[in-house]
C-alpha positions as CSV (number, residue, x, y, z in Angstrom):
1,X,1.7,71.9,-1.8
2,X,-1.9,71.1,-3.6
3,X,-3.8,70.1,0.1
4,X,-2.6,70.6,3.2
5,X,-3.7,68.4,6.4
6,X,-4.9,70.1,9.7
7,X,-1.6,70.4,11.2
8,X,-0.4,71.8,8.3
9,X,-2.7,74.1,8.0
10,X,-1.9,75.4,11.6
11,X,1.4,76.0,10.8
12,X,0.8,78.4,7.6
13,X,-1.5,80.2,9.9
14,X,1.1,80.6,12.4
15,X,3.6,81.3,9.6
16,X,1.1,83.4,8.4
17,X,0.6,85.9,11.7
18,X,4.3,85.8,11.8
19,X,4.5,87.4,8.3
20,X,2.0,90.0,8.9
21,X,3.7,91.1,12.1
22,X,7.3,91.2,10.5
23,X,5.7,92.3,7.5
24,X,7.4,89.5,5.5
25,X,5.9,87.5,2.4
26,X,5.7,83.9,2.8
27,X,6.9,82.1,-0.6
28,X,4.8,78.6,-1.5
29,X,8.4,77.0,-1.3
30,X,8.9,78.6,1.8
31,X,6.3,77.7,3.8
32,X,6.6,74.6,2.2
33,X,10.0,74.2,4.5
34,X,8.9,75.5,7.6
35,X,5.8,72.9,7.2
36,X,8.3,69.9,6.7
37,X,10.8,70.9,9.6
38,X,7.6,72.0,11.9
39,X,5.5,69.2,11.2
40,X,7.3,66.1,12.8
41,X,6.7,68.1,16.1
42,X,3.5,67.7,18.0
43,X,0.4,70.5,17.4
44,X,0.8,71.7,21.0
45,X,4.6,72.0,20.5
46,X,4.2,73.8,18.0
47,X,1.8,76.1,19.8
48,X,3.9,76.5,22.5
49,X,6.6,77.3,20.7
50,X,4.8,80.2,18.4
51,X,3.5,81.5,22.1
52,X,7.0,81.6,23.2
53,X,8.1,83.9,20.6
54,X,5.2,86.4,20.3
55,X,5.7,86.7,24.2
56,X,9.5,87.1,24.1
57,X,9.3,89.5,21.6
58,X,13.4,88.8,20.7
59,X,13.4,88.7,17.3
60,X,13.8,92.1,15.3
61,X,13.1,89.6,12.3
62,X,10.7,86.5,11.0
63,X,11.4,83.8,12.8
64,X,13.9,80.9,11.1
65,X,13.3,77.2,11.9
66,X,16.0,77.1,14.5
67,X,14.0,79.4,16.2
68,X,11.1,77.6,16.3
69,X,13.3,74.2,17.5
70,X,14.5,76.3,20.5
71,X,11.4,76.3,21.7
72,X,10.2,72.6,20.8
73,X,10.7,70.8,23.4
74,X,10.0,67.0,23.6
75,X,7.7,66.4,25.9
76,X,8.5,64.6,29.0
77,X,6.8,61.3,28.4
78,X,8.7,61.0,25.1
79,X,11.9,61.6,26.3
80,X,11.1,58.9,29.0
81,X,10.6,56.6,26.4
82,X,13.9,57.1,24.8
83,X,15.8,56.9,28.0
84,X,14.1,53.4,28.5
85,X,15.3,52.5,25.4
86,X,18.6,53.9,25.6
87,X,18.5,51.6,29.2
88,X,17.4,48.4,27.2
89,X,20.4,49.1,24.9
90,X,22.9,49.5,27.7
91,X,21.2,46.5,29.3
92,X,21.6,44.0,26.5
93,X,25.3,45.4,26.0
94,X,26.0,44.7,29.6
95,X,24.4,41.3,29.2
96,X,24.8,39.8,25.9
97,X,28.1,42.2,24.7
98,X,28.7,43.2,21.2
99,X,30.2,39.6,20.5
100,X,26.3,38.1,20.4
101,X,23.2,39.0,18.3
102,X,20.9,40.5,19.9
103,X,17.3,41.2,19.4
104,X,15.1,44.2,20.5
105,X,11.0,44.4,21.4
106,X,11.1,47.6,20.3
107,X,12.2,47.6,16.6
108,X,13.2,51.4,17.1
109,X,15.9,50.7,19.5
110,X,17.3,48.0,16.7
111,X,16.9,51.0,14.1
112,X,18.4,53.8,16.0
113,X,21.2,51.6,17.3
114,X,21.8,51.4,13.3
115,X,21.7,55.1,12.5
116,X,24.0,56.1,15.8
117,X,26.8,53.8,15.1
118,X,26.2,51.6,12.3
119,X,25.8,48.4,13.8
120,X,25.5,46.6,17.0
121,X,29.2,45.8,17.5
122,X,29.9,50.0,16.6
123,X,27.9,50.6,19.1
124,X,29.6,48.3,21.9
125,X,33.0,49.7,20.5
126,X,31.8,53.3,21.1
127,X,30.3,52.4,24.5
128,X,33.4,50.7,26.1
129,X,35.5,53.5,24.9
130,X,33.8,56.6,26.0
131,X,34.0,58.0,29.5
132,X,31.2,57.8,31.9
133,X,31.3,61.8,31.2
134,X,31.2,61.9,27.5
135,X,28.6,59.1,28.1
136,X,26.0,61.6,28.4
137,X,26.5,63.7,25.1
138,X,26.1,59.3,23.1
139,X,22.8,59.0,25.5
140,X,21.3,62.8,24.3
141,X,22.3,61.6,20.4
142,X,20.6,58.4,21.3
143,X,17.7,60.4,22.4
144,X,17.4,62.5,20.0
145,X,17.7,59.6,16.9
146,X,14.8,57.3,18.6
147,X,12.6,60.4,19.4
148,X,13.1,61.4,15.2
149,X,12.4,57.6,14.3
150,X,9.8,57.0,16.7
151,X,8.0,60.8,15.3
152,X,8.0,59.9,11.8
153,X,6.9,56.5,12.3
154,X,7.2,53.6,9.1
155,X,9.7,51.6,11.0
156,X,9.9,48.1,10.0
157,X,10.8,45.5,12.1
158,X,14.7,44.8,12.3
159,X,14.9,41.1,13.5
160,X,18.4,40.9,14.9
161,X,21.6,43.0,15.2
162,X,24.2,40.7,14.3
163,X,26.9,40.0,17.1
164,X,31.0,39.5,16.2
165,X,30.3,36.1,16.7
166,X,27.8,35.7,14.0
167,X,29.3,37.9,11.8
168,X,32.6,35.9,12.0
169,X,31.2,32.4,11.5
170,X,28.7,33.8,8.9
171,X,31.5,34.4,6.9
172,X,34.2,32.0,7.4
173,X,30.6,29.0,6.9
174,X,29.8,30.9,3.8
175,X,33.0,30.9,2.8
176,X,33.9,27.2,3.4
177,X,30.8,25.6,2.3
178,X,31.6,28.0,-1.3
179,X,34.5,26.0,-1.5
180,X,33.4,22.6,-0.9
181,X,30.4,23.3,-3.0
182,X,33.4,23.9,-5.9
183,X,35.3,21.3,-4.9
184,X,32.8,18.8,-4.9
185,X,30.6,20.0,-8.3
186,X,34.4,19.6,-10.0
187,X,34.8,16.2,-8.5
188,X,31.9,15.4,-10.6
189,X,32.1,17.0,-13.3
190,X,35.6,14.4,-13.4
């Protein structure tokens, strides 16, 4: 790690009370993992989180990542913002269905639709087929992809998720006009 940004430096001081107190040495690779998991979360998160475990004082030893994530919670307007998503996704299922291509405002939806299921007709598959019950557990993986996407930003914009219908006639066009473009170059060739 040759500089490190402000946040970063935050976390290697945290790390760095944390090492002191568990009298534990911190490793240049080492902190260099805690920094890459810690530092998609918010400063305040992270904060919060360190407060958490000085005050808890249930660790007999140096805190792992996982300990950290326990206590790094999204906040509440971000997880809003991935429920509205998560709404606009069910909304344009229950409207347009996984047979039409759709397209998103927010290219993060498009994007996390992509990493949760593959495609947009995966993603109609898995909804029709899971239980308003196991609903839930889809919407919290949902939540949890567009609030990773959305954190470490670079999206680019997906235009469309192509529908069954689309994908069909894309291929049986492409398909048929190959073959007449065969058919016809032979015929004059002859």
């Amino acid at each position: 790690m040759n500089e490190m940004n402000e946040k970063q430096n935050r976390i290697a001081n945290i790390l760095g009370f944390f090492s002191e107190l568990y009298n534990k040495s911190l490793t240049k690779n080492t902190l260099a993992i805690y920094i890459d998991i810690l530092e998609t979360y918010d400063l305040p998160q992270i904060e919060k989180a360190f407060q958490s475990l000085v005050k808890e004082h249930a660790l007999s030893r140096f805190p792992l990542p996982a300990d950290f994530m326990k206590h790094l919670e999204p906040p509440e307007e971000k997880i809003l913002d991935a429920r509205k998503a998560w709404n606009k996704a069910l909304d344009k299922m229950e409207y347009k269905g996984r047979w039409n291509t759709v397209q998103f405002d927010d290219p993060i939806i498009a994007h996390t639709i992509v990493a949760l299921a593959g495609s947009w007709i995966n993603f109609g598959d898995r909804i029709q087929i899971t239980s308003p019950e196991d609903l839930v557990f889809y919407e919290k993986d949902f939540i949890q992809i567009y609030q990773t996407i959305k954190t470490r930003g670079g999206v680019s914009d997906l235009p469309q998720l192509e529908g069954r219908c689309d994908m069909e006639n894309r291929a049986k066009v492409g398909t048929h006009l190959f073959a007449r473009t065969e058919n016809s170059r032979e015929k004059r060739i002859k």
